[in-house]
Residue, then its C-alpha position, 0 to 999 in steps of 0.5 A: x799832941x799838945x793843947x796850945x791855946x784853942x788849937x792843936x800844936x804839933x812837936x814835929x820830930x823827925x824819928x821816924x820816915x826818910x830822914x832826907x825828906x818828909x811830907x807832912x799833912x797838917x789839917x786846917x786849924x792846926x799848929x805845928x813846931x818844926x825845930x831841927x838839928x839840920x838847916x831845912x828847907x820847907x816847901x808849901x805843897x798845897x795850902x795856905x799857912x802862917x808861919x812865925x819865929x824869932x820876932x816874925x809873927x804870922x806871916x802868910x806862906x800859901x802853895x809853891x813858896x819856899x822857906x829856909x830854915x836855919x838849924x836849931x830855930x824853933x818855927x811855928x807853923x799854923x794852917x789856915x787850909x788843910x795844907x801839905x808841906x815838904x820838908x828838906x833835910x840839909x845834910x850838914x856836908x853840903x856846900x853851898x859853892x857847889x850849887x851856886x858861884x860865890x857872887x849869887x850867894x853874897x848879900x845884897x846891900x840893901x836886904x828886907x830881913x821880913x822877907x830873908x829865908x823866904x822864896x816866891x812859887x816857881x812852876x818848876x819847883x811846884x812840878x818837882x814837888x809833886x814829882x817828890x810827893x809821888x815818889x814817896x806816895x809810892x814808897x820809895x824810902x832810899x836816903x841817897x835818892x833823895x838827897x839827889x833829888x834835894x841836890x836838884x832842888x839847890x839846882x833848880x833854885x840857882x837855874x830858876x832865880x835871880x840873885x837878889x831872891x838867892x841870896x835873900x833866900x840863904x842869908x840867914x845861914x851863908x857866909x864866905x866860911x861856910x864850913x866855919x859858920x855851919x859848925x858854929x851854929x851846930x854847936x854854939x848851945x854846947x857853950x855858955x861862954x865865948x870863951x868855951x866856944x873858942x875851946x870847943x873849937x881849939x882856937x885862942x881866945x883872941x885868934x877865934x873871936x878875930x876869926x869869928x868876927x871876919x865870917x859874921x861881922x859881929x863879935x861871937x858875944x853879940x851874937x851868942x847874945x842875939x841867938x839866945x834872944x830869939x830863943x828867948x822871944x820865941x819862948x815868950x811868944x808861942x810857948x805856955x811856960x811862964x816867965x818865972x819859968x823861961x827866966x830860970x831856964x836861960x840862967x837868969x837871976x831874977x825876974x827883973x834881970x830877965x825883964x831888963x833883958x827883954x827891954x834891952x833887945x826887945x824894947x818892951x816887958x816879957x808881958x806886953x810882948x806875949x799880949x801884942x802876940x795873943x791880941x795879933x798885934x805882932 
């Protein structure tokens, strides 16, 4: 554990235990960092939490709810009660159209992004909650069982919700090409170019970024550019590095490149960012 500010935040790592499912007892007053290789999905077992990420800031998840993780995005967890939380590890082979048929999946016309990644309680998802804390309780600890039991979570989701709340639920990680978009996400970081990413992927320039933007709408430099902001609004907002610090860190020049930067995404300077976080203005 690590000080961050006048609480405790957790680095969770998922070294140790079932590496399909985790369940984790975080005591009221703590925070915790929660930042995978995986798409996750965190189910609220017990308790009431704030969650924040990217530019969300404290929003209030309490017993039941669910939240979609996309891989590689760092979320800040505080607990506001002793709380209890189930983590679900998406394995990277999953596909998305065996659980659900194309058209629950596609995005609304009209999407709350507050409320994207984001599932309201379900009395029979809180009773497979409790039926997965039992069977870890009892020392259960085979990989294949869970992800079965995660594959009846997916089902549970499409017998149990509509589609507005499936495709709010998945739209921050699902397209028509999910195998292309979820191979994206895993190693875009490796990349500092788009140019390198098309090599990654042993595309021409030009037949990767008509393919990229047909899967996610946007150029893959927009949205290389928008990834990095995130991570960058995140470091500003939750972590103890100084500017000077993430500047460097994300390869830029000087101070005032970096300030320029955050005024062009996120209209203001790195400093009035972290105190509207700091004051809970966010």
């Amino acid at each position: 554990m690590k000080s961050h500010h006048v609480e405790k935040l957790i680095d969770f790592q998922y070294s140790e235990g079932n590496p399909a499912v985790e369940l984790i007892n975080l005591p009221g007053g703590n925070k915790m960092q929660i930042l995978s290789e995986l798409n996750q999905i965190v189910f609220i077992s017990n308790g009431v939490l704030t969650v924040s990420y990217s530019a969300i800031s404290d929003k209030k998840v309490k017993d039941g709810e669910s939240i979609l993780m996309p891989m590689h995005s760092p979320y800040i967890f505080t607990a506001l009660t002793d709380a209890t939380v189930l983590v679900m590890k998406l394995n990277n082979n999953v596909n998305f159209h065996d659980y659900f048929p194309s058209d629950l999946l596609a995005k609304e016309d009209k999407i709350d992004e507050k409320n994207i990644g984001f599932l309201k309680p379900c009395q029979r998802m809180i009773e497979f909650s409790n039926t997965v804390k039992n069977h870890l309780d009892d020392g259960i600890n085979n990989v294949r069982f869970f992800d079965l039991k995660i594959e009846e979570f997916l089902f549970l989701i499409r017998l149990y919700c509509d589609k507005k709340q499936i495709s709010n639920f998945f739209a921050a990680i699902y397209n028509s090409d999910f195998i292309f978009s979820n191979a994206i996400l895993r190693n875009f970081d490796k990349a500092k170019t788009v140019k390198d990413l098309a090599i990654l992927f042993d595309y021409s320039l030009s037949g990767f970024e008509k393919k990229f933007k047909r899967v996610f709408n946007q150029s893959p430099y927009q949205w290389m550019q928008m990834q990095r902001a995130k991570r960058i609004l995140h470091e500003i907002n939750y972590s103890p590095k100084t500017f000077t610090k993430i500047a460097a860190e994300y390869g830029f020049s000087s101070p005032a490149h970096f300030n320029d930067f955050c005024r062009l995404f996120f209209a203001s300077t790195p400093g009035k960012l972290r105190k509207k976080i700091r004051l809970g203005l966010a």
